[in-house]
C-alpha positions in Angstrom: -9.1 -5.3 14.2 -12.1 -4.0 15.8 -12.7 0.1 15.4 -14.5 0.9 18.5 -16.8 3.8 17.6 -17.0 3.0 14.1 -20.0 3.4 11.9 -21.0 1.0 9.6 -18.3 0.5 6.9 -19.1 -0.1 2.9 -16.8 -1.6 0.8 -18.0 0.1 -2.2 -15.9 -0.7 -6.0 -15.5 2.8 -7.2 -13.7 3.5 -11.0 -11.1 5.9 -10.1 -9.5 7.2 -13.3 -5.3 5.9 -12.7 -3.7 9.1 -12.1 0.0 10.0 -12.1 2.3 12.2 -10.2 3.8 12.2 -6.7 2.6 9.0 -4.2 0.9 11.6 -1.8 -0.6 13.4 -4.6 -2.2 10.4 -6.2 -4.1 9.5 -2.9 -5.6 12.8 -2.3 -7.0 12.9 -5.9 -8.2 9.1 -5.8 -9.9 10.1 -2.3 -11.5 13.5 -3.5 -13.0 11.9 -7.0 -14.0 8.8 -4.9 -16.3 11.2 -2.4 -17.4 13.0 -5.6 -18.8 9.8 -7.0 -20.3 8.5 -3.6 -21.4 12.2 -2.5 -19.8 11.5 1.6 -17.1 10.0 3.1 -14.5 7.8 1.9 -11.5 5.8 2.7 -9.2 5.1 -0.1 -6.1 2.6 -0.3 -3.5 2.8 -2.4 -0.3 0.9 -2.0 3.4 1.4 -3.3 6.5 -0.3 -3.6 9.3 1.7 -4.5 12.9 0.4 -5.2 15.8 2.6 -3.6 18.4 2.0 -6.3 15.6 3.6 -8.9 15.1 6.4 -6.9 11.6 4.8 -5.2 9.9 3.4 -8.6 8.0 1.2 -9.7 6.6 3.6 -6.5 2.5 3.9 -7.4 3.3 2.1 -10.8 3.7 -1.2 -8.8 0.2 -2.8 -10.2 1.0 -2.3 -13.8 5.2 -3.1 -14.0 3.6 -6.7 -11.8 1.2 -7.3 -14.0 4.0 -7.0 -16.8 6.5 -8.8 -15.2 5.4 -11.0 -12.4 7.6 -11.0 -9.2 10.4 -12.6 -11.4 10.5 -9.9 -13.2 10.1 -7.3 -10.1 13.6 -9.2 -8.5 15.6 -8.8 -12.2 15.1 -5.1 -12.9 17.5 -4.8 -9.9 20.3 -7.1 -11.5 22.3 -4.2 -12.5 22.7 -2.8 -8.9 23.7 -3.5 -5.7 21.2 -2.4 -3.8 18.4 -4.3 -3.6 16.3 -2.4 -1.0 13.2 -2.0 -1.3 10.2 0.5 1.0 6.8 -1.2 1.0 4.0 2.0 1.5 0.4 1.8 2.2 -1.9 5.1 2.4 -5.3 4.9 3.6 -6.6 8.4 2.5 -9.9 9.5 4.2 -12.4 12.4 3.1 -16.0 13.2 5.2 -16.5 15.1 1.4 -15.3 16.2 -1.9 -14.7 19.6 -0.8 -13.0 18.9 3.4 -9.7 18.1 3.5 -8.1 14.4 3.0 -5.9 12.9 6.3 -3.7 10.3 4.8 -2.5 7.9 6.9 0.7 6.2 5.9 2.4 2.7 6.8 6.1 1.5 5.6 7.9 -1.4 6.0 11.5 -1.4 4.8 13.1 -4.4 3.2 14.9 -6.3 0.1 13.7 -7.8 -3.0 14.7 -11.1 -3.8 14.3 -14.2 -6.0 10.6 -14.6 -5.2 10.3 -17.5 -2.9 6.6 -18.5 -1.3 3.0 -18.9 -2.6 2.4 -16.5 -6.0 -1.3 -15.5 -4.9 -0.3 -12.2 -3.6 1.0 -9.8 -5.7 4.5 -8.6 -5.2 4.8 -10.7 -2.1 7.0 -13.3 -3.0 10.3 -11.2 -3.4 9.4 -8.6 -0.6 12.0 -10.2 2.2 10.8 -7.6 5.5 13.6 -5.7 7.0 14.9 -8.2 9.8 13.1 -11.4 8.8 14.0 -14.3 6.9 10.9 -15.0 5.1 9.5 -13.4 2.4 5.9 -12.3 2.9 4.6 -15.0 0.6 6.4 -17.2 3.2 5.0 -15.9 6.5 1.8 -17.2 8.0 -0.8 -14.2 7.2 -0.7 -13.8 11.1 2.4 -12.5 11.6 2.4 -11.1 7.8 -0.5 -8.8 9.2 1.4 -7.9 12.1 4.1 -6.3 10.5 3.3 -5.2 7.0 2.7 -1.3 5.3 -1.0 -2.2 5.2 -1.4 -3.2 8.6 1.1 0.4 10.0 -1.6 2.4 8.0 -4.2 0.9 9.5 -3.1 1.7 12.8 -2.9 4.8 12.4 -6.0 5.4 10.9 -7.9 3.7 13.4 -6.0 5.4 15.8 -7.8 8.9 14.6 -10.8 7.5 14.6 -10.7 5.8 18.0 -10.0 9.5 19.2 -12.0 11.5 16.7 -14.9 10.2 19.8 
């Protein structure tokens, strides 16, 4: 994806502290400390997966209940309910400064979680089954993985502002 008036990007590994609260919430303060620490602008991902019978968790918690549980695990805590839908969210949250306002810029892609099926090298994406697919995304070439995921909705969008921020 090309931005066509972008400046030069730097992917820059930043220690945020792990915050809690509300999704939206989270990404504002992760954006503001990061432009604190780098004194100008930032763009800050964070990404979610919230289950609708829990009432959207794991939701920001995703990293740590994987890391506990694997994608096995992810598909079991829904064996007590029904429904097994799942919302993937990604929020790019940008700041020119610690002090301006953040602009998030937010992806979804609705779907199911199932028995994980597919390579285990990305995360949550073996038992993530997209909304109208048949393949997990562990199971989908990365092109058309790219095409439809959170990640790639929020990315849309926030090149989107930037292409007419001109």
């Amino acid at each position: 994806m090309c931005f066509d008036n972008a400046k030069t990007l730097i992917n820059r590994k930043v220690d945020l502290p792990e915050l809690q609260g509300e999704y939206e919430d989270i990404c504002i303060k992760k954006c503001k400390e990061a432009a604190r620490i780098v004194e100008g602008p930032v763009i800050v991902e964070d990404t979610c997966l919230g289950f609708t019978a829990l009432k959207g968790l794991p939701g920001p918690y995703i990293k740590w209940f994987l890391d506990k549980l694997g994608p096995d695990g992810l598909h079991q805590m829904l064996a007590g309910w029904e429904d097994k839908s799942a919302t993937a969210m990604c929020t790019f949250a940008y700041a020119e400064s610690p002090t301006s306002d953040v602009l998030l810029f937010r992806g979804e892609t609705k779907g199911t979680i199932v028995s994980p099926r597919g390579p285990r090298d990305f995360g949550w994406d073996p038992c993530f089954l997209p909304e109208g697919y048949n393949q997990t995304y562990a199971e989908m070439p990365k092109s058309q993985k790219n095409e439809i995921s959170h990640r790639s909705k929020a990315v849309l969008k926030l090149k989107e502002y930037f292409d007419n921020k001109r």
